[in-house]
N, C-alpha and C positions, 0 to 999 in steps of 0.2 A: 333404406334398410339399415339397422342396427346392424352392430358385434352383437355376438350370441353370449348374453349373458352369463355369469358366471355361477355355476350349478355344481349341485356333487350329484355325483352317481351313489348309490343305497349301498353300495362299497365303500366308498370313501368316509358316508355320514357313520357305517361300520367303525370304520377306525377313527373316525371322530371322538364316537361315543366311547369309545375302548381308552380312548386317550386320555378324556374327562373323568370318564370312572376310577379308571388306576388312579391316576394323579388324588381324587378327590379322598380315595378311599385310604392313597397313602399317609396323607396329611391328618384325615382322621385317627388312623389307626397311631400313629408316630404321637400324634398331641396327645390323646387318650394313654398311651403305654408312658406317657413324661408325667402327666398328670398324676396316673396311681402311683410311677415311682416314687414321685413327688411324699404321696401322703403315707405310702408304706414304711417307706424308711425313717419318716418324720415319727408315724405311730409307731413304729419299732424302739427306736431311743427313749421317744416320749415315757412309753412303759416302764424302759429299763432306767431314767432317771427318776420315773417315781416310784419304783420299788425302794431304789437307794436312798429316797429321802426319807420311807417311811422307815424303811431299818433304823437311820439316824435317829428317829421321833422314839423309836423304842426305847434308847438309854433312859433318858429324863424318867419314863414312867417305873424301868428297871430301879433307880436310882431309889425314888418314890418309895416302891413297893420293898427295897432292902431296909430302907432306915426304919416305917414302918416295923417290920419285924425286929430289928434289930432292937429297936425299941421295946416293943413289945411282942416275942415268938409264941406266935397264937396259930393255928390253924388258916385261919382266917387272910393272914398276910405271907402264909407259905404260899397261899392259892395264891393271891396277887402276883407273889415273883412266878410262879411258875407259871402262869397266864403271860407276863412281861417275857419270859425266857422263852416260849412257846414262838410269840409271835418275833422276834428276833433272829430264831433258827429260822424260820417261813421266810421272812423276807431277804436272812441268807440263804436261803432255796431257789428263792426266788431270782434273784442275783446275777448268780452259780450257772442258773441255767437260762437268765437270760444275755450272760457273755458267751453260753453255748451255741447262743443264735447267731452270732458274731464275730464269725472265726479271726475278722481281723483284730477286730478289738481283742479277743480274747487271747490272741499270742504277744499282741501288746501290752497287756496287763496280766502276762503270765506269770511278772517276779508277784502279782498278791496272791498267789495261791497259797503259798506258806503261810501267807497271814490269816487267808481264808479260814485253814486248816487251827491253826493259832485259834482262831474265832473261836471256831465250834468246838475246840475241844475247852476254850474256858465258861465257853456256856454252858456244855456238859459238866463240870466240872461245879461251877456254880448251883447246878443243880443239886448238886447228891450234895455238898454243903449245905444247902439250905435244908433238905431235908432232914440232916442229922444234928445241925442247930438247934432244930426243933427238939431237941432231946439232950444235947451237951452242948449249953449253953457258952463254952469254954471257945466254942467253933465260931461265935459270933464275929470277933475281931478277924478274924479272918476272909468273912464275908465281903469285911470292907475293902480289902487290898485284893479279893478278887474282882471285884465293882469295879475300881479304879482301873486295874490291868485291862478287864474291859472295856471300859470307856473310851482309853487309850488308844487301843486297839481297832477299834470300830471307829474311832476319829482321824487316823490315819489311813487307815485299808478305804474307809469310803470316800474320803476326801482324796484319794490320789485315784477312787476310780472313777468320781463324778469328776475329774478335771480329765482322765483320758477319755471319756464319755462326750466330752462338750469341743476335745481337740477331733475326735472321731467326727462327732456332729459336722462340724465345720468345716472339717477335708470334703465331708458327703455332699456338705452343701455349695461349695465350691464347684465339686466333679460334674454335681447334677447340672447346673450355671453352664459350666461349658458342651457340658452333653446337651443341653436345651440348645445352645446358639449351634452344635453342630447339626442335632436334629432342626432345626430352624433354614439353617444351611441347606439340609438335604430337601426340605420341603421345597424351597426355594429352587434348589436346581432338578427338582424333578419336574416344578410349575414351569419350570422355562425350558426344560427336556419338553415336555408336553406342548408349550406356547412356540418352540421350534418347530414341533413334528407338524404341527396343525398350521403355520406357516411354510412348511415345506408341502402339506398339501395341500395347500389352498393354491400356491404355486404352481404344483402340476395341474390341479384342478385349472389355471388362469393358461397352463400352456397348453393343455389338452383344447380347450375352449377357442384360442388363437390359433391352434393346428386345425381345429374344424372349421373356423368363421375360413382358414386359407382352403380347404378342401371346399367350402361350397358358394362360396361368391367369388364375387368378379373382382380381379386388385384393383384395374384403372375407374369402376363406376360403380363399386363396394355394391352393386347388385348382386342377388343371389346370380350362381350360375346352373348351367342345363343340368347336371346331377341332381342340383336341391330343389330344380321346379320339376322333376318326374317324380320325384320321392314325395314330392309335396302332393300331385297330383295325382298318384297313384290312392293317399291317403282321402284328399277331397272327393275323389271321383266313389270311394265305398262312402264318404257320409251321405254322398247328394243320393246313393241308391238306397244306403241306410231310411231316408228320411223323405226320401223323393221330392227331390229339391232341383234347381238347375242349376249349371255351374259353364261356365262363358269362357272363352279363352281369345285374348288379342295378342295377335302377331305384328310387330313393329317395326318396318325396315326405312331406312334413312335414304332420302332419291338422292340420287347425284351424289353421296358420300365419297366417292370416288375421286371424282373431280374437286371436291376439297381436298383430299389428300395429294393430288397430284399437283394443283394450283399453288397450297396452302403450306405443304408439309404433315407429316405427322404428328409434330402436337398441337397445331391448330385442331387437326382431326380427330385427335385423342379430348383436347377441349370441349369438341362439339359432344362423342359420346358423354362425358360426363355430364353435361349440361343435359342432356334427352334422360340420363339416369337420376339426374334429382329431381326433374319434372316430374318423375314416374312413381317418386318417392313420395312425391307432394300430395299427387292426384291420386293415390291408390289408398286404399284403407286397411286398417291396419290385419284384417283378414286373408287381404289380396297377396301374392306372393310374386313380383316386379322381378324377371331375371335378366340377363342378357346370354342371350345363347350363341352367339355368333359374331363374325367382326359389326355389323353395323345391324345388328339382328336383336330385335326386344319380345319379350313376352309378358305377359300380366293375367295371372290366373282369378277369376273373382267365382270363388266361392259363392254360393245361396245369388245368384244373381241372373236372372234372365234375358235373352235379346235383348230388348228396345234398351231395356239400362244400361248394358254391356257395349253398344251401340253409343250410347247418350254421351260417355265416358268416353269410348275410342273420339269421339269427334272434339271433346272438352282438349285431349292429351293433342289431337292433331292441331287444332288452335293455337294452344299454349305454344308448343311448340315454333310455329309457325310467325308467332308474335314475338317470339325471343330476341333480341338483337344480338348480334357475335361482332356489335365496333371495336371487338381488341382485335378483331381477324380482320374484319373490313367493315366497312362501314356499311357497306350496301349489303351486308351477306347475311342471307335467312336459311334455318333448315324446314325442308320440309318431311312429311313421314308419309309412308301410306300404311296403312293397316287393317285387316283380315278379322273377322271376328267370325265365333262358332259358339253353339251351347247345346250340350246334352243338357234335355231336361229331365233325367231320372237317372243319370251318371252309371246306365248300363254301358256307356263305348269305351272304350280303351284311349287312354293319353294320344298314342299312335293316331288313331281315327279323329281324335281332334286335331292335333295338330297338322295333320292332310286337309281336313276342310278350313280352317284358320288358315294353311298354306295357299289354299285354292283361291279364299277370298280375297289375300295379298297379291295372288297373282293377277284377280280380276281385275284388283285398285290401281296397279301398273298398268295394265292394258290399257282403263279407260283414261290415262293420261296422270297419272302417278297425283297427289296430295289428297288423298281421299277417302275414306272408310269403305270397304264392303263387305258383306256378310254371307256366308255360305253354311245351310243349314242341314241336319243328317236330316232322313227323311224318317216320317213317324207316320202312325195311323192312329194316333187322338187327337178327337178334333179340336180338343183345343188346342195342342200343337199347330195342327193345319191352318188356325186360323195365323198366328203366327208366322208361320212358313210364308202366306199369303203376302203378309204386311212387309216382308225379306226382300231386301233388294234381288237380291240370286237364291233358285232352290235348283236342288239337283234333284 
């Protein structure tokens, strides 16, 4: 007989799956929440450096649409600067309120507010100039040195905030770098929180498993013992009614075990049981349920198995046995067994009632001069049992 494998109870595979889940769903959620941060703040700046570029783009066409007029103050190139001026104030709009987005940056580039402010009023200012150009010619030189100021202006204010813009970028991009290797970190020790828990219970699982393999076999001949062959029989005995089936039961006791231990010692005699427990292990199949119930005492339950078979087997185990040699004990020293066999064929009887006729039969085996099989069978009234019964060495 094996150790009892190692199994989870629908408990355990509970907190298995609870274990997998969390873990799996934190790693998602942590990579997914680094990911967007990733592209948020990326789209964030992205925006806000290219408003500031297009602001820049608007002098040149400013620049354009003054000489233009100045050249020639037509209708025609008042519209142009005020189109150029238009979109200038917009993408200082734009700006303005995309440093609003960005409280850090925007207390950092707090000192351009003045300039900001500088800005819009020479653009406002540029405006009603040009307007009134339009009609006193006298305002034109004037245009020009408000061009300039601007230019000025808008080349300073936005070069010192596309350079705070790109120091900002960089800190973000750094902080995120290490916010990743610490989220990386936690995935990491959550995966091994997890690969600890489920190593801690597979362990109790392997001690629970090792606590039961001790509660139901035997230590010296790793046989099951009398707890797990009534449990086991109590289970066998409803399928053979379930299915009307018959189910056999051999009682194993060792002659003259005694007189080894007395002659021999104790671990010669402890020897010999192990030696009757791996025969038992050999010759039994894997259905059958091999226990040792007593100091020199065997049982072997065989499921789906009727007399003569049950019989065929006790006489196979009585051989084997009996052929074994024990020359590390003596050289001349044989064991021999005698043994009992019964079978309910429709596994109405109770464990108890078989093991009294299995008892009966071992008794008979001794009587008639111990190394021997006999058989003692419950009494039935189908005849095909009877015939059965007939073919019995003993019926009661």
């Amino acid at each position: 007989m094996n150790p009892l494998p190692i199994t989870f109870t629908p408990k355990m595979w509970g907190i298995a799956a609870l274990i997998a889940i969390v873990a799996t769903s934190t790693a998602l959620l942590v990579g997914f929440y680094v990911h967007s941060a990733r592209q948020q703040l990326g789209a964030d700046y992205t925006a806000l450096v290219g408003d500031i570029v297009r602001a820049q783009q608007t002098t040149p066409q400013l620049d354009n649409a003054l000489e233009s007029f100045i050249d020639e103050p037509i209708g025609l190139h008042l519209r142009q600067i005020n189109h150029a001026l238009w979109l200038s104030k917009k993408y200082l709009d734009h700006v303005r309120q995309g440093l609003n987005g960005h409280p850090q940056l925007h207390q950092e580039t707090a000192y351009l507010e003045v300039d900001f402010e500088r800005l819009a009023e020479q653009l406002n200012k540029l405006e009603r100039r040009s307007e009134a150009a339009l009609v006193d010619r006298s305002l034109l030189s004037e245009l020009k040195r408000l061009s300039s100021d601007i230019e000025a202006t808008m080349a300073w204010t936005y070069s010192e905030l596309n350079d705070a813009v790109h120091s900002a970028a960089g800190r973000q991009r750094l902080i995120m770098e290490r916010l990743s290797w610490a989220v990386a970190g936690l995935v990491v020790a959550v995966m091994l929180i997890a690969l600890a828990l489920l190593a801690a219970v597979l362990r109790l699982q392997r001690q629970r498993n090792a606590l039961k393999t001790l509660m139901l076999t035997d230590e010296l001949t790793k046989l099951y013992n009398r707890r797990h062959l009534v449990a086991s029989a109590l289970a066998a005995l409803n399928d053979a009614q379930r299915h009307d089936q018959p189910l056999s039961l051999l009682l194993i006791d060792l002659d003259y075990f005694k007189h080894i231990n007395d002659t021999y010692g104790h671990p010669a005699g402890d020897d010999v049981l192990r030696m009757v427990g791996q025969k038992l292990r050999d010759i039994s199949r894997g259905t059958d349920v091999a226990a040792r119930i007593g100091g020199e005492e065997f049982c072997l339950l065989m499921p789906n198995t009727n007399t003569e078979d049950a019989e065929s087997v006790a006489e196979r185990i009585r051989q084997t046995i009996a052929k074994q040699p024990l020359s590390h004990i003596d050289k001349d020293l044989r064991q021999n067994v005698s043994i009992g066999v019964t079978t309910t064929f429709d596994g109405k009887h109770s464990f108890e009632k078989l093991y009294s006729l299995a008892d009966q039969a071992l008794y008979q085996a001794k009587a008639l001069g111990r190394n021997r099989v006999e058989c003692v069978l419950p009494p039935t009234s189908s005849p095909g049992h009877q015939k059965i019964l007939a073919n019995s060495q003993v019926m009661i």
